[in-house]
N, C-alpha and C positions, 0 to 999 in steps of 0.2 A: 525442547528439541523438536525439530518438524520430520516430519512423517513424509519422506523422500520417494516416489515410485516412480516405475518408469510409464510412458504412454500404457506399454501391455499389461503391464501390472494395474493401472488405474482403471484399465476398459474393465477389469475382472472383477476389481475393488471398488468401484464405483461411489454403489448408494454406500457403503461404509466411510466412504473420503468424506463425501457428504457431511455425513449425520458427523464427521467429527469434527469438520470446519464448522459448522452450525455449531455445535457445544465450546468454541474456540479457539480450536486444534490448529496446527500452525500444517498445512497441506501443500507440499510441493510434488511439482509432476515434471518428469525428465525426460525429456530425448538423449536415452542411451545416459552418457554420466554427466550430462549437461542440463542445470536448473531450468527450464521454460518457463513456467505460470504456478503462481500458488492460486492455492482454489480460497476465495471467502466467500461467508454469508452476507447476501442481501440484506442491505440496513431495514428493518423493518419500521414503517411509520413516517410523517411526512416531519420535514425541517421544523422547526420554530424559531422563525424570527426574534432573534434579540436572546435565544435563550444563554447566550455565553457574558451579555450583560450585566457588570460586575467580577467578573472573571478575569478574561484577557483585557490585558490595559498596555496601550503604548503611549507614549509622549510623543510630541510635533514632530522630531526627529524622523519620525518612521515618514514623512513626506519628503523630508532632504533628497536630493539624489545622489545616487551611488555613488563611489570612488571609481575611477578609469581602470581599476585593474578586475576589480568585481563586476563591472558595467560588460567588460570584456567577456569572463565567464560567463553570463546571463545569455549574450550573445552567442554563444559556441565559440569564440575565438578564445583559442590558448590552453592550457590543463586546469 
């Protein structure tokens, strides 16, 4: 469950939001009863190339192009 505060509760709580999105922590900050931003940690350490190699696998498929109803959504037009 995320750890919900509002702007003024965050200003007070700060370094504690912190240190608990750093250990995990799921940190959301509200204007008033409305979600804004969750707070995450900084990925620490640079990319490695290729490191998902052997992992994630797609077939040719994934080059087709979209269907006109999905090509829609991608676009913003439609729900």
């Amino acid at each position: 469950m995320a750890t919900v505060m509002t702007v003024a509760e965050a200003k007070t709580h700060l370094s504690r939001l912190i240190a608990e999105a750093e250990a995990g922590g799921d940190v959301v900050i509200a204007r008033g009863s409305k979600p804004a931003v969750r707070l995450v940690p900084v990925l620490k350490g640079k990319p490695v190339f290729g490191a998902l190699k052997g992992i994630v696998k797609f077939d040719e498929s994934f080059w087709d192009p979209l269907p006109e109803d999905e090509l829609r959504l991608w676009n913003g037009e439609g729900d």
